[in-house]
LOVONU-622900 format. One line per 4 residues: for each residue x negated, y negated, z of N, C-alpha, C. Coordinates in pm, 1 decimal. Layout:
REM residues N
X Y Z X Y Z X Y Z | ...
This chain:
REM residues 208
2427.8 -514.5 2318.3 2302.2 -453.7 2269.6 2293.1 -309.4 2316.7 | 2250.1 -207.2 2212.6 2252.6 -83.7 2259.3 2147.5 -43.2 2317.9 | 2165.2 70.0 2361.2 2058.9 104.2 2478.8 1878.1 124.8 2416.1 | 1913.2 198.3 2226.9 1756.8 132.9 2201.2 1706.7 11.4 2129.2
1812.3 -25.9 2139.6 1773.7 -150.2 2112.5 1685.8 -271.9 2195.4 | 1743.4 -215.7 2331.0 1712.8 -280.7 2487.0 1536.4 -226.4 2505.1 | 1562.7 -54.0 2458.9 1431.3 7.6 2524.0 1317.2 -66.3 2398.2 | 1302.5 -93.1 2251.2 1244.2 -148.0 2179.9 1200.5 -267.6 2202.7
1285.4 -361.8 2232.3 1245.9 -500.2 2281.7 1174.6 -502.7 2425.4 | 1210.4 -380.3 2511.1 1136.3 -418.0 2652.7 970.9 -355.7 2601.3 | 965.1 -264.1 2568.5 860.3 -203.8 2459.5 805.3 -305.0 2386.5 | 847.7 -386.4 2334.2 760.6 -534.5 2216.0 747.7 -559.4 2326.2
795.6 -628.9 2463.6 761.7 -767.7 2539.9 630.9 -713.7 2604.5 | 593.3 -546.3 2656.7 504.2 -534.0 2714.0 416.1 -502.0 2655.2 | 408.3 -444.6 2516.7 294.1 -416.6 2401.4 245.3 -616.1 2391.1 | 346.8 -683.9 2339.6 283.0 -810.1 2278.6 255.4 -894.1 2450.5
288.6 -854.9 2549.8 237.7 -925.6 2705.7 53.1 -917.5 2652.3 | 22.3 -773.8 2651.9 -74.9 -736.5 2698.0 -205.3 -778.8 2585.0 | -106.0 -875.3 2437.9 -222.1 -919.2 2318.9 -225.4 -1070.3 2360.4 | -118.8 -1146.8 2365.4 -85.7 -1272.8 2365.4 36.7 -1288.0 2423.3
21.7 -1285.0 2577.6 161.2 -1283.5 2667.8 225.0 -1454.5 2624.4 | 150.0 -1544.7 2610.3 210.0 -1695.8 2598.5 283.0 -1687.5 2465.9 | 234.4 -1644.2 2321.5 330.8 -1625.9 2229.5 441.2 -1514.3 2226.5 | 418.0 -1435.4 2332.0 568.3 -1320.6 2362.8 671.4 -1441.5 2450.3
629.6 -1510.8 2558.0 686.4 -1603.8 2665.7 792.3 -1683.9 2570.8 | 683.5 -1785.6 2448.4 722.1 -1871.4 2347.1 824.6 -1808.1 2286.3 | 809.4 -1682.0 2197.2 883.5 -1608.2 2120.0 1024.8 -1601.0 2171.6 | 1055.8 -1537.4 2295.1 1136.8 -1479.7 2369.2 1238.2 -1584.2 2351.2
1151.3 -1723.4 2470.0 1219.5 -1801.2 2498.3 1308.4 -1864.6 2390.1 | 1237.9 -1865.4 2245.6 1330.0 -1917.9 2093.5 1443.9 -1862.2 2094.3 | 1408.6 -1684.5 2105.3 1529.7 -1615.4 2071.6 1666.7 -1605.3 2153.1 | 1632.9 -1693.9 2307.4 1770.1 -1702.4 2394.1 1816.2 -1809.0 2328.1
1707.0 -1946.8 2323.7 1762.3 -2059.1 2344.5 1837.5 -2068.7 2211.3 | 1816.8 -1974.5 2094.4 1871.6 -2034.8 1958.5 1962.3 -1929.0 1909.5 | 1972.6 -1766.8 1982.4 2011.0 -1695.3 1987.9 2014.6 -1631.4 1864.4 | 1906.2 -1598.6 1798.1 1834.5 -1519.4 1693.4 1870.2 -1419.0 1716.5
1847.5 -1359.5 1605.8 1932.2 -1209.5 1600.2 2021.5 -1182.6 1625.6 | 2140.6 -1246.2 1687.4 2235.9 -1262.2 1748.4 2238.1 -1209.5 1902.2 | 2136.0 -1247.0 1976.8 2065.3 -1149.4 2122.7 2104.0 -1281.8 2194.3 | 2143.0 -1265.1 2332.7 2149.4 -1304.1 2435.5 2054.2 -1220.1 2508.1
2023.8 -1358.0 2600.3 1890.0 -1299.3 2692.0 1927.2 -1259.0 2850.5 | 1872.4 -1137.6 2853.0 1957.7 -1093.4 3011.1 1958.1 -1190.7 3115.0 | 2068.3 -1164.0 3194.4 2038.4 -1271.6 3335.8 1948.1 -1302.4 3385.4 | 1839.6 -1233.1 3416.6 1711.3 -1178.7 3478.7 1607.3 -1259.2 3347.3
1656.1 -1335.6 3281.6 1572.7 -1369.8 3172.0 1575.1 -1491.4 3079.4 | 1693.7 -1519.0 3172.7 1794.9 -1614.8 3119.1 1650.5 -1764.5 3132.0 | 1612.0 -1781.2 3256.5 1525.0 -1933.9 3252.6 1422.8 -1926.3 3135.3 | 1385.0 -1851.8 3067.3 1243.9 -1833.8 2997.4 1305.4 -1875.8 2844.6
1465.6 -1936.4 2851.7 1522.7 -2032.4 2718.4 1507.4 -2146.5 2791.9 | 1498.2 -2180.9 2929.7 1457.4 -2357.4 2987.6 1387.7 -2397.6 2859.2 | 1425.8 -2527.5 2818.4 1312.3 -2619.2 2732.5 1162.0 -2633.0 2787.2 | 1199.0 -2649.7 2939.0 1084.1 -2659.6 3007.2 977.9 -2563.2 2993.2
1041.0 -2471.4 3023.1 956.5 -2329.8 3022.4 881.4 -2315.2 2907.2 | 1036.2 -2314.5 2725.7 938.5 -2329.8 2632.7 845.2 -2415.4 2613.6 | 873.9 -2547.9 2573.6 722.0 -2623.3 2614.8 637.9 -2618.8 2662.7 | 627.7 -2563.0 2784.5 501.7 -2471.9 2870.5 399.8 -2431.4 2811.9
530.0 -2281.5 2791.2 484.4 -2160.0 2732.3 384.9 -2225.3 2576.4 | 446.5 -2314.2 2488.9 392.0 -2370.0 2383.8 218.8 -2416.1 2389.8 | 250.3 -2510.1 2487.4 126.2 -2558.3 2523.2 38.6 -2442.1 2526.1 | 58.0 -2373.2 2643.5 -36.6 -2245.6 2642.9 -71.3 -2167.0 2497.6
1.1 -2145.8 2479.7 -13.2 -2083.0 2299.7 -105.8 -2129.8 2281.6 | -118.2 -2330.5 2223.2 -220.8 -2340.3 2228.4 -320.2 -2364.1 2241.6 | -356.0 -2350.8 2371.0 -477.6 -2340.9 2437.0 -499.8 -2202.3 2430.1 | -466.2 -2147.3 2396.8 -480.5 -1978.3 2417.3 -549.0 -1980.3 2266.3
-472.0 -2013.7 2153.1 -514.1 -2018.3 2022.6 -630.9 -2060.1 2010.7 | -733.0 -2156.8 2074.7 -803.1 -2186.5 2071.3 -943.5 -2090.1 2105.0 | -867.6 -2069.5 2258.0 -983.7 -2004.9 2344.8 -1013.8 -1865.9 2310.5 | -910.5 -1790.0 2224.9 -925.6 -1672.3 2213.9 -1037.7 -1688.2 2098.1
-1087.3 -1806.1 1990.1 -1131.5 -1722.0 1878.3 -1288.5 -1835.7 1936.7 | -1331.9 -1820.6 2053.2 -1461.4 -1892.7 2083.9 -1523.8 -1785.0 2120.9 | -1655.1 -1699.1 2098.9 -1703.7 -1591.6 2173.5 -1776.7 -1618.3 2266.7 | -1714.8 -1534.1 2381.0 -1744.9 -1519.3 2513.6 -1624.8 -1587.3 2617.3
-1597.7 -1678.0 2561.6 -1456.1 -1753.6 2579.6 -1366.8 -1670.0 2576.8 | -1375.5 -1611.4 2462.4 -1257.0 -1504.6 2461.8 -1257.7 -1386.4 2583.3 | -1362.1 -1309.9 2599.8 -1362.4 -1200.1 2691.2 -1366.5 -1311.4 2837.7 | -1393.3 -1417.2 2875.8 -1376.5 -1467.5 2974.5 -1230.7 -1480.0 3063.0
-1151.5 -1559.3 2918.1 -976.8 -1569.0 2917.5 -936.0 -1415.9 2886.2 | -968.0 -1316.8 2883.1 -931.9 -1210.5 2889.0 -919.5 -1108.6 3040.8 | -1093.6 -1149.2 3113.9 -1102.8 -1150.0 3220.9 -1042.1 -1165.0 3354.4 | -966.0 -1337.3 3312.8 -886.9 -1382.0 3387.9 -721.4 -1358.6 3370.8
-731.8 -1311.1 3270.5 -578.2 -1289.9 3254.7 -518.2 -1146.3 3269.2 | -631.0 -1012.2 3326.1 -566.5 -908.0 3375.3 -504.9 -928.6 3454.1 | -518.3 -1015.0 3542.5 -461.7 -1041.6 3673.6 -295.3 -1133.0 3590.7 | -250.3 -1182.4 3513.6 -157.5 -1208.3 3487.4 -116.2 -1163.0 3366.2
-156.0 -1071.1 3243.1 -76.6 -1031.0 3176.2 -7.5 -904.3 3210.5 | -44.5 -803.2 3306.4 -5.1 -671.2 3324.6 95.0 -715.0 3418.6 | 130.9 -767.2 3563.5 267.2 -814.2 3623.3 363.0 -895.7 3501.4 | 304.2 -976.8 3448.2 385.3 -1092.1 3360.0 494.8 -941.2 3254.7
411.1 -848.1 3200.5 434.6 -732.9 3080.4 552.0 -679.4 3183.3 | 513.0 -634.4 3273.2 621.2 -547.4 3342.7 698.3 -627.6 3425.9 | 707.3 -717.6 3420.6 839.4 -812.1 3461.1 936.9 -851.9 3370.0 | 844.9 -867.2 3265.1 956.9 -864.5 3101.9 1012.9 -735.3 3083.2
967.4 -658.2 3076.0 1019.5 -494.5 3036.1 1136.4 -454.2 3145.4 | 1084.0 -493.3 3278.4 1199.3 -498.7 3392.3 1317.3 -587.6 3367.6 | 1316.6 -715.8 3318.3 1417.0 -783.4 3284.5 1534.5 -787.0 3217.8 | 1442.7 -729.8 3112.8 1522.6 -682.0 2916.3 1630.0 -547.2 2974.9
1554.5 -472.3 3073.8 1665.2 -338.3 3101.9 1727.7 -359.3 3240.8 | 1685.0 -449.9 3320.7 1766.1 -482.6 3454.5 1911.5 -505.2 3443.0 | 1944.2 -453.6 3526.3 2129.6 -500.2 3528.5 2163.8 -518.2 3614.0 | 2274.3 -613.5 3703.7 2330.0 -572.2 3873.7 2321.0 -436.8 3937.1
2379.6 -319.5 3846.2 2406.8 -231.5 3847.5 2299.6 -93.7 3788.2 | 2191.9 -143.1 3754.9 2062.4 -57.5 3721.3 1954.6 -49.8 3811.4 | 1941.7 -177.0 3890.9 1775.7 -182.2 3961.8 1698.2 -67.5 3934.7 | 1723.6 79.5 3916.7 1671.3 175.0 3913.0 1588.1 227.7 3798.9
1658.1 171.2 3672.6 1595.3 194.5 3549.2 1517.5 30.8 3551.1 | 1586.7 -77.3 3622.4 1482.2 -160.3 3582.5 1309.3 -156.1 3652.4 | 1300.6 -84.0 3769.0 1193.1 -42.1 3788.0 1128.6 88.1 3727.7 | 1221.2 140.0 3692.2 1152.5 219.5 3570.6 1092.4 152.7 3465.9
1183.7 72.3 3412.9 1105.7 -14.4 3316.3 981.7 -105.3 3334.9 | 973.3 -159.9 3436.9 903.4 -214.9 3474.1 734.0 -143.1 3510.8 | 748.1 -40.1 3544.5 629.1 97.0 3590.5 600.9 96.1 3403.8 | 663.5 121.3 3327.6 649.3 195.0 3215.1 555.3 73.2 3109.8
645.3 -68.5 3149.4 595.5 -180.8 3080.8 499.4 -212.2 3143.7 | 457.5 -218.4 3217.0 303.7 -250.0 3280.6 205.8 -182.4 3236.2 | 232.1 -57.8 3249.0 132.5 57.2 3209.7 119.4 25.5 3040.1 | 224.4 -1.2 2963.7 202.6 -4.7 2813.2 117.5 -176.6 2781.4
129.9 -296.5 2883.6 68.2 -395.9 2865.5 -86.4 -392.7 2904.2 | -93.6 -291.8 3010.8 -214.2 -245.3 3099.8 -253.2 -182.6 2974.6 | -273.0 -92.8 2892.3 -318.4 -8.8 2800.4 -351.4 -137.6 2679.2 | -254.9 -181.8 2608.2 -317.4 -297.7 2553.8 -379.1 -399.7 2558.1
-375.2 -424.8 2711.6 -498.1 -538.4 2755.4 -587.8 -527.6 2761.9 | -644.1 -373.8 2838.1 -813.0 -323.1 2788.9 -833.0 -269.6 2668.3 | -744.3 -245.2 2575.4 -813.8 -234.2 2477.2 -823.6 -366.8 2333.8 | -783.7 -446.9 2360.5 -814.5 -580.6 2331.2 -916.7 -648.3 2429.5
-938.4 -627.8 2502.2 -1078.0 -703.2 2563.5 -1176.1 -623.7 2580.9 | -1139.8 -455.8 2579.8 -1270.6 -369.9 2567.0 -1326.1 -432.9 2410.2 | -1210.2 -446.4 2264.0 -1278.3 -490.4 2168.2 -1333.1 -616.7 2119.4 | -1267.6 -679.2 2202.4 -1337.0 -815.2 2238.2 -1498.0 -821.4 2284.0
-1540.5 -760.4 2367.3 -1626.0 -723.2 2411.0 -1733.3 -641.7 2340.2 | -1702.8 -578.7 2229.9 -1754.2 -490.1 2145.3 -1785.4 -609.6 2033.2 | -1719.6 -740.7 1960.5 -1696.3 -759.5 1887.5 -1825.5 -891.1 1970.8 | -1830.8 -941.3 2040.1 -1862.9 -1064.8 2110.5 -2025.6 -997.5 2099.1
-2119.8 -846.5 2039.2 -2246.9 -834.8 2031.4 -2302.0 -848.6 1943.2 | -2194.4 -923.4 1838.1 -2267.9 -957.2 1725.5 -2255.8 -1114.7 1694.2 | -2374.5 -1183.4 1674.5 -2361.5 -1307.7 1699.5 -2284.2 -1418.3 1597.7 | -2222.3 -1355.2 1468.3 -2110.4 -1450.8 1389.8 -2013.3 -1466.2 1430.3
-1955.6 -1563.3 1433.5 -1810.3 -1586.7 1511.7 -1724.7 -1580.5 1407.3 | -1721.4 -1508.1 1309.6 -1617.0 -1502.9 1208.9 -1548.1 -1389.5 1238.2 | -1590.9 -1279.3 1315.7 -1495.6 -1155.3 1304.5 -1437.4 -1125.8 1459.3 | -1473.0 -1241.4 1562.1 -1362.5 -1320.8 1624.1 -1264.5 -1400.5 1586.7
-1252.7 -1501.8 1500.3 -1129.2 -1518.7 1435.9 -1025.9 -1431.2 1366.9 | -1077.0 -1344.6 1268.0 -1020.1 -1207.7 1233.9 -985.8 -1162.5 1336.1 | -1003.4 -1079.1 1433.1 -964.1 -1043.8 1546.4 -845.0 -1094.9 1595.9 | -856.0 -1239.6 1628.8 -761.8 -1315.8 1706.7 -625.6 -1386.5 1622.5
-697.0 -1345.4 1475.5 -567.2 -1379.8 1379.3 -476.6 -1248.4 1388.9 | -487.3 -1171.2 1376.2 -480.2 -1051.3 1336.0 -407.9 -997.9 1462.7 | -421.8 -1037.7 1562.6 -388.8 -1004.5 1710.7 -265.8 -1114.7 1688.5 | -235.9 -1213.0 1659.3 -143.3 -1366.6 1653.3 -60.6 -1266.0 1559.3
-101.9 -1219.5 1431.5 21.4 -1239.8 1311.4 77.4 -1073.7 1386.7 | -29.0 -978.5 1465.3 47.1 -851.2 1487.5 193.4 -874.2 1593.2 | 142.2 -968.3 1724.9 248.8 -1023.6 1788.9 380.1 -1054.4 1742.3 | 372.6 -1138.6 1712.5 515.0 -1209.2 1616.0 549.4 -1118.9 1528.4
500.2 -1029.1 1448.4 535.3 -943.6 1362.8 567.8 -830.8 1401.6 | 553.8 -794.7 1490.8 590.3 -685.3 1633.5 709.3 -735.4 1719.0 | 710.0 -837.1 1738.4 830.1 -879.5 1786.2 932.0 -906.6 1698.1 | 921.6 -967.1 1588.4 1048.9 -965.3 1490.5 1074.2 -812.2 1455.6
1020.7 -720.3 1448.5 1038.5 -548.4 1409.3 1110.4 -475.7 1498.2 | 1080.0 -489.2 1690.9 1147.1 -493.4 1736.6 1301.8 -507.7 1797.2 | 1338.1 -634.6 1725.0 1466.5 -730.0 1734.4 1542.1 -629.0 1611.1 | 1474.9 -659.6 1522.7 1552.0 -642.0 1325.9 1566.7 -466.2 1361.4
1460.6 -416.8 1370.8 1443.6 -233.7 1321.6 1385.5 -125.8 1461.7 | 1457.7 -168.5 1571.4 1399.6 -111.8 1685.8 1323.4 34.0 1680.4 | 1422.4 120.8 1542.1 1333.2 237.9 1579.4 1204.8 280.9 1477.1 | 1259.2 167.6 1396.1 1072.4 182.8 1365.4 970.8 128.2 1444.4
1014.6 44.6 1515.4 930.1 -13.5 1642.5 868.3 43.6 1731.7 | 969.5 154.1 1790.1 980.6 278.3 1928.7 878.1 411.9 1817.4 | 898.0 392.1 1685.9 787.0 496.3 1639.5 612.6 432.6 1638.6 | 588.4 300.3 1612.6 537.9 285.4 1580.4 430.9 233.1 1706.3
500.2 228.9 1833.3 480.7 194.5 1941.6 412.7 327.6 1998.2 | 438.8 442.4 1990.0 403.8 554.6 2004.3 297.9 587.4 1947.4 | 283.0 553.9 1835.2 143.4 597.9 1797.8 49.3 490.6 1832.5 | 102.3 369.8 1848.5 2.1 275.6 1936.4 -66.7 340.5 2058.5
70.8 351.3 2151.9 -6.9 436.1 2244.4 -82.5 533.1 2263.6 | -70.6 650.3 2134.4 -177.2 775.8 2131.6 -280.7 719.8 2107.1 | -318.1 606.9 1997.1 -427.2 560.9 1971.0 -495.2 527.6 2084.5 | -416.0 450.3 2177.2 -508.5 324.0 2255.2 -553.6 473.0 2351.8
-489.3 578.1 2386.5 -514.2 680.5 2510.0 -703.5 730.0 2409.8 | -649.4 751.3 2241.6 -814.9 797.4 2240.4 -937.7 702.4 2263.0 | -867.5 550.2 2231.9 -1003.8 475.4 2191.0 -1014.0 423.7 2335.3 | -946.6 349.4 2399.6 -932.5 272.4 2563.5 -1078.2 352.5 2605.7
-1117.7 522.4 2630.0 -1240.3 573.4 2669.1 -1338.9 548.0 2607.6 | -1370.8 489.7 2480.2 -1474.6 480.8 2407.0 -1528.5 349.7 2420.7 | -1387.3 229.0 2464.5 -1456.7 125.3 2442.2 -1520.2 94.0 2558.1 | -1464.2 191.6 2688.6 -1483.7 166.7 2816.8 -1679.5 210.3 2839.1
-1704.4 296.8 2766.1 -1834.8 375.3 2787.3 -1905.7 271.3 2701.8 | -1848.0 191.0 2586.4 -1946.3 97.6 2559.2 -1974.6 -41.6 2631.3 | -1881.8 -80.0 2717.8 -1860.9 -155.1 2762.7 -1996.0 -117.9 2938.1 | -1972.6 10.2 2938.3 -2076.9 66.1 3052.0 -2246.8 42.6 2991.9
-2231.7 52.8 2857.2 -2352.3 27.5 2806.4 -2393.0 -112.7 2808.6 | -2327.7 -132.7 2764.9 -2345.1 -329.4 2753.3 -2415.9 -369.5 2875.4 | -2318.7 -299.7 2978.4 -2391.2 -395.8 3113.1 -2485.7 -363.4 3145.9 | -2508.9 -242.0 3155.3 -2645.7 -143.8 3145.2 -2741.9 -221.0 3051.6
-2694.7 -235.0 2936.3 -2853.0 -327.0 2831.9 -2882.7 -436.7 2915.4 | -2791.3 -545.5 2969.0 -2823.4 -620.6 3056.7 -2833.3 -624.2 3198.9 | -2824.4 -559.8 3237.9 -2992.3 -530.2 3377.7 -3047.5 -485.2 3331.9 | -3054.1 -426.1 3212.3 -3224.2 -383.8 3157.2 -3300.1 -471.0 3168.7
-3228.8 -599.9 3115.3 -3345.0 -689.1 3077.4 -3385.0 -780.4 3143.1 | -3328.8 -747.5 3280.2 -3360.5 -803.9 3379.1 -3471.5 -751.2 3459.3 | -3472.1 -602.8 3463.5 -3519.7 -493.4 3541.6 -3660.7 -421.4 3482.9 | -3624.1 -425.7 3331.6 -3728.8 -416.8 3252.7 -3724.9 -228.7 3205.4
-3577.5 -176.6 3257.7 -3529.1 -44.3 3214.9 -3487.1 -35.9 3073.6 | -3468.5 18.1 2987.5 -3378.6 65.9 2876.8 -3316.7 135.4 2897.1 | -3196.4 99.8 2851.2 -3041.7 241.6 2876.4 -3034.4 321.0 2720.9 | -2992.1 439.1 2749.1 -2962.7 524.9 2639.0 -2888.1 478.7 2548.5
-2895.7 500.5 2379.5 -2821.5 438.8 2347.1 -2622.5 531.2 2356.0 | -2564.4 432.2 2343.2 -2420.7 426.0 2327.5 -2378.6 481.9 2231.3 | -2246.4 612.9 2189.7 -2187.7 585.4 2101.9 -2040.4 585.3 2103.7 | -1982.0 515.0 2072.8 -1832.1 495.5 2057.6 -1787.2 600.2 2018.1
């Protein structure tokens, strides 16, 4: 595997860690154990084709499938999972480029994939959060479909067409650098409306 080919796929594992790390886990693990695309999975990466692991990983899917399209549920399991999708993102990204003979770029990779799973995790639960103030639960499912079919479809683009991937990954990231501040200041509002209404203050309104 060539070298962008390596940097594209460590790039999918920490973009799709940071939407739905259990269907990147699932995904991955298919593509050692059945050897899709014709990819072998690095040493460093090799257990995550265990049957065990996939089955796991499956299960979680779905329970994840579930919990993501319940509102409030969703930003809850979002909550709890900063704490494990941003290490989980940059341990994959470290893996995909680790070698005996690299440790150096694989902690490069690893700094780089965190930060790119870290960037997509708040801004999927900043919009989670944005999306959870309106009380139909239909444009939480949209959301969480849409987040499911981008995954897998991000990861097969990756594998097949890396450098439309590495372009398209890039403008992900410019995006998420403008919006990540907007959703964050609404997200300051939110909490602000609620001690209002505890306190009996009104906060200014918000704009994105």
């Amino acid at each position: 595997m060539d070298q962008l080919a390596s940097i594209a796929i460590a790039g999918g594992l920490a973009w799709a860690s940071g939407l739905r790390l259990y269907i990147a886990l699932f995904f991955i693990g298919l593509v050692g154990h059945f050897h899709w695309f014709g990819w072998s999975l690095p040493s460093y990466l090799h257990v995550l084709a265990h049957p065990l692991v996939i089955g796991t990983s499956g299960i979680l899917v779905l329970i994840e499938t579930f919990a993501d399209k319940i509102p409030g549920i969703d930003s809850i399991w979002d909550a709890i999972h900063t704490f494990i999708r941003i290490p989980a993102g940059a341990l994959l990204a470290a893996g995909v480029i680790g070698t005996d003979d690299g440790a150096a770029w694989a902690i490069v990779a690893g700094l780089l994939g965190g930060t790119i799973t870290a960037g997509t995790h708040f801004m999927k639960a900043g919009g989670r959060a944005a999306i959870n103030t309106s009380p139909e639960p239909v444009s939480n499912w949209v959301a969480s479909l849409t987040e499911e079919a981008a995954v897998v479809s991000g990861l097969w683009l990756a594998f097949t067409h890396p450098v439309i991937f590495i372009g398209l990954l890039l403008l992900f990231i410019l995006f998420a650098i403008w919006l990540i501040p907007k959703l964050w200041r609404f997200i300051k509002f939110a909490i602000a409306k609620i001690a209002g209404l505890f306190s009996g203050a009104t906060p200014r309104t918000s704009k994105l």
